[in-house]
C-alpha positions as CSV (number, residue, x, y, z in Angstrom):
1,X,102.5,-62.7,67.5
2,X,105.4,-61.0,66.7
3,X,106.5,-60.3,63.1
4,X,109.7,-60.5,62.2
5,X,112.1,-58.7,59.4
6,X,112.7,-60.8,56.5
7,X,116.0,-62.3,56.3
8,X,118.0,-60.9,52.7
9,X,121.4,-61.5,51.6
10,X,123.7,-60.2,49.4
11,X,122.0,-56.4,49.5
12,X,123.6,-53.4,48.5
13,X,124.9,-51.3,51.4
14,X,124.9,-47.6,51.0
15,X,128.2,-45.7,52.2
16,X,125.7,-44.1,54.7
17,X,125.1,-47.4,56.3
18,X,128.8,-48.7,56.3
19,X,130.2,-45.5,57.4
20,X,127.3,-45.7,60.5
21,X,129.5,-48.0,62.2
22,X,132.0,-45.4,62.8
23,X,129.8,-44.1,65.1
24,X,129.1,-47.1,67.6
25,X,129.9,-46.0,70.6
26,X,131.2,-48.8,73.0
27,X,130.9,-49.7,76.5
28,X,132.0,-48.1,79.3
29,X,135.8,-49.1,79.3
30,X,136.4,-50.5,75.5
31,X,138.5,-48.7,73.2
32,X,136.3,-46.8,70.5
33,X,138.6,-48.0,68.2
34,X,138.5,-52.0,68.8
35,X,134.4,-51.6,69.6
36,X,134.3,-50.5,65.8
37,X,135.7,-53.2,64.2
38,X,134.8,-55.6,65.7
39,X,131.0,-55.0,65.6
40,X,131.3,-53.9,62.0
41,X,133.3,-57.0,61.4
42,X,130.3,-59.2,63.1
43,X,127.9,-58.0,60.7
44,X,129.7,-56.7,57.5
45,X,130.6,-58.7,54.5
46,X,134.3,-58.4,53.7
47,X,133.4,-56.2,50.8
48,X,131.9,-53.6,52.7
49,X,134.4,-54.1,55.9
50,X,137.2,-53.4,53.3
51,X,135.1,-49.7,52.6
52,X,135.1,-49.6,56.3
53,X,138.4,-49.5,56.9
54,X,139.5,-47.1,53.8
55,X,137.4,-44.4,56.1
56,X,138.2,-46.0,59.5
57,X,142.3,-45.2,58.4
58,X,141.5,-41.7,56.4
59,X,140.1,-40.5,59.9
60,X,143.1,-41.7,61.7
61,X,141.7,-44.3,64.0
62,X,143.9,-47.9,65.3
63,X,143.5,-50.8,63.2
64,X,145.8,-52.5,66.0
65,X,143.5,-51.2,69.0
66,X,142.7,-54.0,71.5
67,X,140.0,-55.4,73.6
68,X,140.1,-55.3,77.5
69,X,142.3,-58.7,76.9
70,X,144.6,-56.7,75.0
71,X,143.8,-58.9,71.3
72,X,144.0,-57.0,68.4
73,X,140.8,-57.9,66.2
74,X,143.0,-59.8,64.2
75,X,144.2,-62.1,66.8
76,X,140.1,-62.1,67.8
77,X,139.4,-63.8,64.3
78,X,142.4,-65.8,64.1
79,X,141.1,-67.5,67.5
80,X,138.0,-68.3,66.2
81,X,137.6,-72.0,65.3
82,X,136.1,-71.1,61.8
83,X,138.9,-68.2,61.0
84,X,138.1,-65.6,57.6
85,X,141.4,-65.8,56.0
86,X,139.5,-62.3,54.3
87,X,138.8,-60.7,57.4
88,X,142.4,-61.3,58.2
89,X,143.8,-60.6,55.1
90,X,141.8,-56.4,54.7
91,X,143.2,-56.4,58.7
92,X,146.7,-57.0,57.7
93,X,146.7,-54.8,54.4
94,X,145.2,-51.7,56.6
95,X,147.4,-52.4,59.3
């Protein structure tokens, strides 16, 4: 049997594992840019998505980048049926 990590909430994330996800490197085809937000956003409390995007905008990089579909990540979250309003909200601020 397989053993599987523990599940833990509301831990500390170092800047060394936030900033990480400025490295994700996307698929063949997807803008660096959109890849990086939006997997940071699908695992990243706001908190720590709002230190994200201080460093995501100091290096220069597209808040408003889009998907293949050409949707903004905000326009991603705003589809979703149970939309973050704080998600949203850091999106439009570093926008």
């Amino acid at each position: 049997m397989a053993f599987a990590q523990p599940a833990t909430f509301n831990e500390a994330w170092s800047d060394e594992r936030v900033f990480a996800y400025l490295n994700h490197l996307p698929p063949e085809g997807v803008s660096a840019d959109f890849h990086v937000l939006y997997t940071a956003y699908k695992h990243m409390r706001p908190f720590d998505f709002e230190r994200l995007l201080v460093q995501f905008k100091a290096n220069g990089r597209d808040v408003n980048a889009t998907d293949n579909q050409g949707r903004t990540l905000a326009q991603v979250i705003a589809a979703h049926p149970s939309q973050n309003a704080e998600f949203l909200d850091l999106l439009a601020r570093f926008a």
